[in-house]
C-alpha positions in Angstrom: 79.9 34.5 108.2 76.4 35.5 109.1 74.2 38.5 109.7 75.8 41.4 110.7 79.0 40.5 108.5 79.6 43.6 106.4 80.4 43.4 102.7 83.6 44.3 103.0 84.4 41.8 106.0 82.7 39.2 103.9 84.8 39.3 101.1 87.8 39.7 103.0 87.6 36.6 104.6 86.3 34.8 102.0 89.3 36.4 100.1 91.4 35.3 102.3 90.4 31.6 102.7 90.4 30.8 98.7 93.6 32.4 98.6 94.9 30.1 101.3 93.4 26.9 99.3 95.0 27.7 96.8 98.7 28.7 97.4 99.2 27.0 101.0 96.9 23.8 100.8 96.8 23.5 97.0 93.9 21.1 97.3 90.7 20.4 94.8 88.0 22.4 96.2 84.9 23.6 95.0 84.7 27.2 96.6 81.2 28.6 96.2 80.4 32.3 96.8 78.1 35.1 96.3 81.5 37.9 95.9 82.2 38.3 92.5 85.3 40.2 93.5 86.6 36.8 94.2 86.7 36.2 90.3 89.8 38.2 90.1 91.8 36.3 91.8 91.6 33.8 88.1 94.2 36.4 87.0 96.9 35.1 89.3 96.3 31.5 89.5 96.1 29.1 86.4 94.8 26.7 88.3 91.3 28.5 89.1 88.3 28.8 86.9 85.1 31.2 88.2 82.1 29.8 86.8 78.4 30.9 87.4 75.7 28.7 87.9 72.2 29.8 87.4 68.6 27.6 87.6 64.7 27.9 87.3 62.1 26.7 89.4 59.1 25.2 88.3 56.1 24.8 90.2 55.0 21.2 90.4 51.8 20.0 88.6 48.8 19.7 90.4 47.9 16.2 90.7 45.4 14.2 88.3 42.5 13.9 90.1 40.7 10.8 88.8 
């Protein structure tokens, strides 16, 4: 998936692809993705937790200067 995906092509696959993890291959993965449509497919499996992740940046400190 890349530039020129649409939204709805995006998610589709991505759709898709979890949904095949989890009912064909039923393997551990950790599935990361920007579609929170995705999250509904918790509703459906038991074995599937959505989880959000979020972070700061900090700058780093200018150096000592001694």
């Amino acid at each position: 998936l890349g530039r020129g995906t649409s939204t709805h092509d995006g998610v589709a696959i991505a759709w898709g692809t979890l949904q095949h993890l989890l009912e064909a291959q039923r393997c551990l993965t950790l599935f990361v993705t920007h579609y929170p449509q995705l999250a509904q497919l918790c509703a459906n499996h038991a074995n599937l937790g959505a989880y959000y992740m979020a972070y700061t940046e900090q700058k780093p400190r200018p150096a000592d200067n001694q």
